[in-house]
Structure formats: C-alpha cells, structure tokens
Residue frames relative to the residue before (quaternion, step in Angstrom):
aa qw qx qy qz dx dy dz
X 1.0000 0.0000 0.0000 0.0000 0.00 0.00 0.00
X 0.3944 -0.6306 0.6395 0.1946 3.62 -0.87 1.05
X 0.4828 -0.5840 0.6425 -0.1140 3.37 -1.67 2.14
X 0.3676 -0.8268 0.4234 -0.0440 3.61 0.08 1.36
X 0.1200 0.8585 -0.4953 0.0569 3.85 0.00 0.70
X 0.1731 -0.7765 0.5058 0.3334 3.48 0.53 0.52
X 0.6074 -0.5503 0.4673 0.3315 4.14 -1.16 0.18
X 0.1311 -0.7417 0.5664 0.3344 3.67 -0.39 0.47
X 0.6591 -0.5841 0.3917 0.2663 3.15 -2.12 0.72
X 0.5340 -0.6765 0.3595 0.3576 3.68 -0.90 1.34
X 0.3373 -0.7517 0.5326 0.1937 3.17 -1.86 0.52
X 0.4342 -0.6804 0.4867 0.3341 3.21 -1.10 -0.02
X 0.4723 0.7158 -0.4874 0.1646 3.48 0.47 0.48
X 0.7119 -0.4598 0.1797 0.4995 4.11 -0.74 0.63
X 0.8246 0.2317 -0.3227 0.4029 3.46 0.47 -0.36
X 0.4982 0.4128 -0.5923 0.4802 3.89 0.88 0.73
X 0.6028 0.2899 -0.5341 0.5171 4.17 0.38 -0.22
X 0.3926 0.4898 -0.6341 0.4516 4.02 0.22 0.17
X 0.7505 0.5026 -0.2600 0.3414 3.14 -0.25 -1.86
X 0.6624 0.5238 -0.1471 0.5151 3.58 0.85 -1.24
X 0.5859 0.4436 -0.3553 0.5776 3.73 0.92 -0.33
X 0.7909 0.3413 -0.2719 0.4290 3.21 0.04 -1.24
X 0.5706 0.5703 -0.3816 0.4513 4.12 0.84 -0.08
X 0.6317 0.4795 -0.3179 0.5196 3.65 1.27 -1.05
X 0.6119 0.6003 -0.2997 0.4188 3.75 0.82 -1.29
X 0.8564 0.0437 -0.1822 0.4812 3.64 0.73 -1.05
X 0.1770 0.5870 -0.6493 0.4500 3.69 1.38 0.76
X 0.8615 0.2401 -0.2643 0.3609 4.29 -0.11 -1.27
X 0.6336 0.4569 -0.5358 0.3205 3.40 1.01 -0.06
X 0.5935 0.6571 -0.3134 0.3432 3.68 1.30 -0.48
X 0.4562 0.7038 -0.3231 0.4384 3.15 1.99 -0.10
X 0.7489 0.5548 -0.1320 0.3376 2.54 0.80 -2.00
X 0.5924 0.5707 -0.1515 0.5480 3.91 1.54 -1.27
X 0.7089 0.4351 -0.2561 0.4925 3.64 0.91 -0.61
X 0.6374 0.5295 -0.4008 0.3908 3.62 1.25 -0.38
X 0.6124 0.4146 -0.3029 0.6011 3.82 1.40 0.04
X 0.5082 0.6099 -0.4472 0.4120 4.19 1.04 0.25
X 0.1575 -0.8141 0.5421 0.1364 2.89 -1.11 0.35
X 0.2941 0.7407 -0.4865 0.3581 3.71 1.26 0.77
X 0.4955 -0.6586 0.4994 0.2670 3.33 -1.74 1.08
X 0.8145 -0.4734 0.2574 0.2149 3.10 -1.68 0.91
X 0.5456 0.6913 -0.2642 0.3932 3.00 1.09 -1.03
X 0.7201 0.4913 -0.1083 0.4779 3.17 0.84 -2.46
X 0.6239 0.5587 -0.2627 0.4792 3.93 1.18 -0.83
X 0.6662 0.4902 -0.1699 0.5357 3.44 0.99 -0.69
X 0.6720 0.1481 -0.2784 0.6700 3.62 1.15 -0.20
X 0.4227 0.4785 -0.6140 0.4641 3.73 0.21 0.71
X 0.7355 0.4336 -0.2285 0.4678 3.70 0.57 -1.73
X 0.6116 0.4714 -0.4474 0.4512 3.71 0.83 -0.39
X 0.5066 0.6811 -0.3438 0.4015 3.82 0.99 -1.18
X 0.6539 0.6740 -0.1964 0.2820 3.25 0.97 -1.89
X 0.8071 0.4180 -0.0827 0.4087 2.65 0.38 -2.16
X 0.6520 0.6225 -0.2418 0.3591 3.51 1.40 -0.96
X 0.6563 0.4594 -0.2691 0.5347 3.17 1.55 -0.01
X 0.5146 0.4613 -0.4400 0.5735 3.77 1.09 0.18
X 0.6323 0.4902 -0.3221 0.5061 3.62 0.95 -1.16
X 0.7061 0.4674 -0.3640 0.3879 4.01 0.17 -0.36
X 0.6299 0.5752 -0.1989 0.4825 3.36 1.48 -1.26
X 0.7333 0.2279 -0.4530 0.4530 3.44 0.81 -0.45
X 0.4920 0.6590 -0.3650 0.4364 3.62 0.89 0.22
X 0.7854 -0.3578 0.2560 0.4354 3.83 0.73 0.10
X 0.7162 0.6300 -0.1940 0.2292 3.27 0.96 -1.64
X 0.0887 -0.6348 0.7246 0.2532 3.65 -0.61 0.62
X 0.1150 -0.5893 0.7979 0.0544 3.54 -1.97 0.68
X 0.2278 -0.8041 0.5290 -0.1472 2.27 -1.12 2.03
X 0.7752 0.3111 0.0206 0.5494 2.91 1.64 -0.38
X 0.0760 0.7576 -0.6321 -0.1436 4.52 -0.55 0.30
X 0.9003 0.1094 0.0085 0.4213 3.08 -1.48 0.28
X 0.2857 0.8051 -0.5195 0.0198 3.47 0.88 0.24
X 0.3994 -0.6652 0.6294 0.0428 3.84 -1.24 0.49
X 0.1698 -0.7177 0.6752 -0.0082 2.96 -2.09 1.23
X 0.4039 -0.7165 0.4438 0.3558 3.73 0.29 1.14
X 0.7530 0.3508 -0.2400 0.5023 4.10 0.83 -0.94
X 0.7126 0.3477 -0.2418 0.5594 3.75 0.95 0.01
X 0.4440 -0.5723 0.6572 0.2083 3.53 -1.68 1.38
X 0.8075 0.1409 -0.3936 0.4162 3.19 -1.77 1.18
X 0.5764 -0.5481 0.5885 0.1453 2.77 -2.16 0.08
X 0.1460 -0.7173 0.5860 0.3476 3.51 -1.19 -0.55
X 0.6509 -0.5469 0.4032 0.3387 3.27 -0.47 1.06
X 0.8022 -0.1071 0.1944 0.5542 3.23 -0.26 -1.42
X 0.0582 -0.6624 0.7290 0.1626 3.79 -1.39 0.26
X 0.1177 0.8183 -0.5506 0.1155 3.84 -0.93 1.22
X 0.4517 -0.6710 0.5411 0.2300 3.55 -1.03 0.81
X 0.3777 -0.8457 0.3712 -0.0656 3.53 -0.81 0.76
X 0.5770 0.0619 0.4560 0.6748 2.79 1.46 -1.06
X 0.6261 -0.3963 0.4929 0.4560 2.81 -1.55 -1.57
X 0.4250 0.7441 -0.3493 0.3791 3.31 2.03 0.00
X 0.1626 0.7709 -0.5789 -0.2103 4.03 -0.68 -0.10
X 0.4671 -0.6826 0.5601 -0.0459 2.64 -0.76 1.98
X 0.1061 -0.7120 0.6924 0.0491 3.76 -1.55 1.23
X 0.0943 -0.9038 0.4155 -0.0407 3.19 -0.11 1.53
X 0.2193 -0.7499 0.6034 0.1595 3.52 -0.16 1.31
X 0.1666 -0.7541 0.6291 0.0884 3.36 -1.69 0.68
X 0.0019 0.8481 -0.5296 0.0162 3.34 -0.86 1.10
X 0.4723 -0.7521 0.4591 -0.0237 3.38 -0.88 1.52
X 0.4123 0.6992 -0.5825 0.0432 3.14 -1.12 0.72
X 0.6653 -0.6044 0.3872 0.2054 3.74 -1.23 0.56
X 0.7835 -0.1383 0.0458 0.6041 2.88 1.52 -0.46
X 0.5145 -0.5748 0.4853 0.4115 3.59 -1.34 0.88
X 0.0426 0.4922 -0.8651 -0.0869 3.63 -2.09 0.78
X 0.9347 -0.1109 0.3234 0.0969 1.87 -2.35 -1.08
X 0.7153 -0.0113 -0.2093 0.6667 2.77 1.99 -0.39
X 0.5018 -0.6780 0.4274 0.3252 2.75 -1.71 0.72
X 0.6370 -0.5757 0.3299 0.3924 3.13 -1.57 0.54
X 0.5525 0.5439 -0.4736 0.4178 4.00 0.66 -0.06
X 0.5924 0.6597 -0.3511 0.3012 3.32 0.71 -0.06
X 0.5648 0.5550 -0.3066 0.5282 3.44 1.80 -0.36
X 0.5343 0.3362 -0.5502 0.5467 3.72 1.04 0.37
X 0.0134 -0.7020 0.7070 -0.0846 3.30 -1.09 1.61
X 0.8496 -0.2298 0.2366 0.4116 3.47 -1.34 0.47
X 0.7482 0.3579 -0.2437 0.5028 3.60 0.55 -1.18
X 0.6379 0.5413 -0.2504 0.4872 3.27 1.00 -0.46
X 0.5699 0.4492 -0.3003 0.6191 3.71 1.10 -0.60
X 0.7743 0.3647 -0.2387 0.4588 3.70 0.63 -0.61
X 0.5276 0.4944 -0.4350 0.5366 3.69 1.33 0.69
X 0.6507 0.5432 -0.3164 0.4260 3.17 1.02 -1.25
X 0.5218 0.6587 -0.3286 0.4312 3.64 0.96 -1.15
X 0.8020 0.1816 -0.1878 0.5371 3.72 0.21 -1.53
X 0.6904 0.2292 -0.4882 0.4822 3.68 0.08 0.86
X 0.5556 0.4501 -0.5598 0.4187 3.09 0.27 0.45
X 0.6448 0.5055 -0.3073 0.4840 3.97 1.02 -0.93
X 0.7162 0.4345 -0.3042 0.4536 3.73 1.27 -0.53
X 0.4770 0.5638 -0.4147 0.5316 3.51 1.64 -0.11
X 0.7497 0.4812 -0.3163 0.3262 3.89 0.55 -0.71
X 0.6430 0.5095 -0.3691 0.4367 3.23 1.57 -0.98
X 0.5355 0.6389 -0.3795 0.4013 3.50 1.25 -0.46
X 0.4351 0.7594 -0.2843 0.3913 3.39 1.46 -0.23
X 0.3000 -0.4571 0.6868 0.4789 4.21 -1.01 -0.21
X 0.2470 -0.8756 0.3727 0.1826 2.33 -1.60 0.90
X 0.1789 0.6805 -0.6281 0.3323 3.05 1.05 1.87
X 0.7584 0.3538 -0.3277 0.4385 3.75 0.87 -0.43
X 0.2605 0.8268 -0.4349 0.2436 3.73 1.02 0.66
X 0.6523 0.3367 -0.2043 0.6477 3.51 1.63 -0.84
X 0.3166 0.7085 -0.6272 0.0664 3.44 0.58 0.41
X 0.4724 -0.6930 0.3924 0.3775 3.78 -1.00 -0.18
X 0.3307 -0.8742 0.3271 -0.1394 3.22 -0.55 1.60
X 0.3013 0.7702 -0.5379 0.1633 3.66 -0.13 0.45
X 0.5418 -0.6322 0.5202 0.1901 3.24 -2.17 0.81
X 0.1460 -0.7528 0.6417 -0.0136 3.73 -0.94 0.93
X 0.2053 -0.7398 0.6388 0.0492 3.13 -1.18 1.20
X 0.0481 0.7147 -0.6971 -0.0291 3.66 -0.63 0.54
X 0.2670 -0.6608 0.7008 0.0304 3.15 -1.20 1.26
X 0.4368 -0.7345 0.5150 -0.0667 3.66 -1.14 1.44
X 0.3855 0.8189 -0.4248 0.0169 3.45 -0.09 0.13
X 0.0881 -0.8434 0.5185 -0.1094 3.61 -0.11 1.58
X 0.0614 -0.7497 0.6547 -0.0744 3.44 0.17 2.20
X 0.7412 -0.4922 0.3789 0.2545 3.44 -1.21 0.66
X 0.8246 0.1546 -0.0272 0.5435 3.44 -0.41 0.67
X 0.6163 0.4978 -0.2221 0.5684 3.65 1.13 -0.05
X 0.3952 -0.6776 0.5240 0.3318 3.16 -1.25 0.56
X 0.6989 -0.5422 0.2804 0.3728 3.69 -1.32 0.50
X 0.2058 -0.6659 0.6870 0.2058 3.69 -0.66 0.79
X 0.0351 -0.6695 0.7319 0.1220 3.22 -1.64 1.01
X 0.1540 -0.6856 0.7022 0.1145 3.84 -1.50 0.22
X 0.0419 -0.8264 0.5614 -0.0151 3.95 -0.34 0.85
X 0.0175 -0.6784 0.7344 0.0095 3.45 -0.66 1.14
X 0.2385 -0.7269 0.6440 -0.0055 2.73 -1.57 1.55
X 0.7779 0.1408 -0.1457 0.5949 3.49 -0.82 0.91
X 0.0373 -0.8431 0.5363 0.0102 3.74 1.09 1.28
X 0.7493 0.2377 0.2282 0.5744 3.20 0.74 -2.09
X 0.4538 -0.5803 0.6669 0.1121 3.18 -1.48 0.44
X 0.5067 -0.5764 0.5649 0.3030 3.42 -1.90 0.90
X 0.8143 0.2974 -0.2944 0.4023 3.84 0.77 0.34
C-alpha cells in the first residue's frame, strides 16, 4: 500500500527562484529541441514528467545523484536515485496528462516493485562498502502535467518495501 505525503507549499527563498530559473531556462530550451524530434507523446510526456520531478524534489531537500540509471544484466531503469537526509531514496516517476480514474501511482504494480527492488540492490552493491547499509527506501511521485496548468505533484514516501 502506497504511504501518502501531501507536497509542501513552494517558497520564495534565493535558492527555490534559482531552482525556478534554472527549470524555466531548460523547460524553453527543451521546447525549442523537441520541435525538430520525432518521439511519441507518450515517451515526451514521461521525459517532461521525469523533468519537472527533479526541480520538484530539489526544492524539497533532495540531492539527485542519479537519472535513469541502468544495469547492463537487468531490464529497467530507476527513475531517479536521491539523498534525503541521510535516506537514499529510489524514486520512481509516474506521468500523466491528466487526472482519471486512476491514479497515476497505481502503475507501480508488484512486477514493477520487483524491478525496482533488483536495481535498486544492484545500485547499492555498486556502493563502498562502508555505505552498503545505508538507509534506503522507495518513493513514488506521481506527475501530473494538465495543459495550461501548472504541474501537480503527489509524493509517497516509503511507497513499498524491500520485501
């Protein structure tokens, strides 16, 4: 069962209008690069969710240390890999254009908790191994980029368990 965290409301302090500068700067250059692309909508829409989800953690606390990171012997990715705290946190991002019936956190199913699991366990051994026991947990951030609207984010921390 996915652990509810509601976003807190943005500040105005020098390094979220940083943060906010630098999102507007490459929010228009990614326009500008995407008007000569030829990728489906879908795949653009979770690129732009990805995006945004990383200005939206940063002003929240997170260091990202990591995108989309890869295991040559394992299928999938992890979205994001991010310090917390003292917590590193394997944050899956899910996209959608608009709010239904379902919500977007709902596409991390079982198989999907069990991918995330073995790359996340092959990201630690890759670790020294003084930081191998670090404390660890999965975050789900649900995306939602409705037209004309600013992004709505919803972060469940500690979605899933390592079992």
């Amino acid at each position: 069962m996915l652990n509810r965290m509601a976003a807190p409301s943005r500040r105005s302090s020098p390094s979220s209008l940083w943060l906010d500068a630098q999102a507007w700067a490459l929010r228009r250059l990614r326009s500008a690069a995407r008007k000569s692309s030829r990728e489906a909508a879908h795949l653009e829409t979770g690129e732009d969710g990805e995006f945004e989800a990383l200005f939206h953690l940063r002003r929240n606390g997170y260091t990202v240390v990591a995108r989309r990171w890869r295991n040559a012997r394992l299928r999938g990715d992890l979205d994001l890999i991010a310090w917390h705290g003292e917590t590193l946190c394997f944050v899956e991002i899910k996209t959608r254009s608009r709010r239904d019936a379902f919500p977007a956190e709902l596409a991390v199913d079982e198989d999907k908790q069990r991918t995330l699991r073995r790359l996340a366990r092959a990201y630690l051994n890759r670790l020294p191994p003084a930081r191998r026991n670090t404390p660890a947990r999965f975050d789900v951030l649900s995306v939602y980029l409705i037209k004309d609207a600013e992004p709505e984010f919803v972060l469940f921390q500690s979605a899933f368990s390592w079992e």
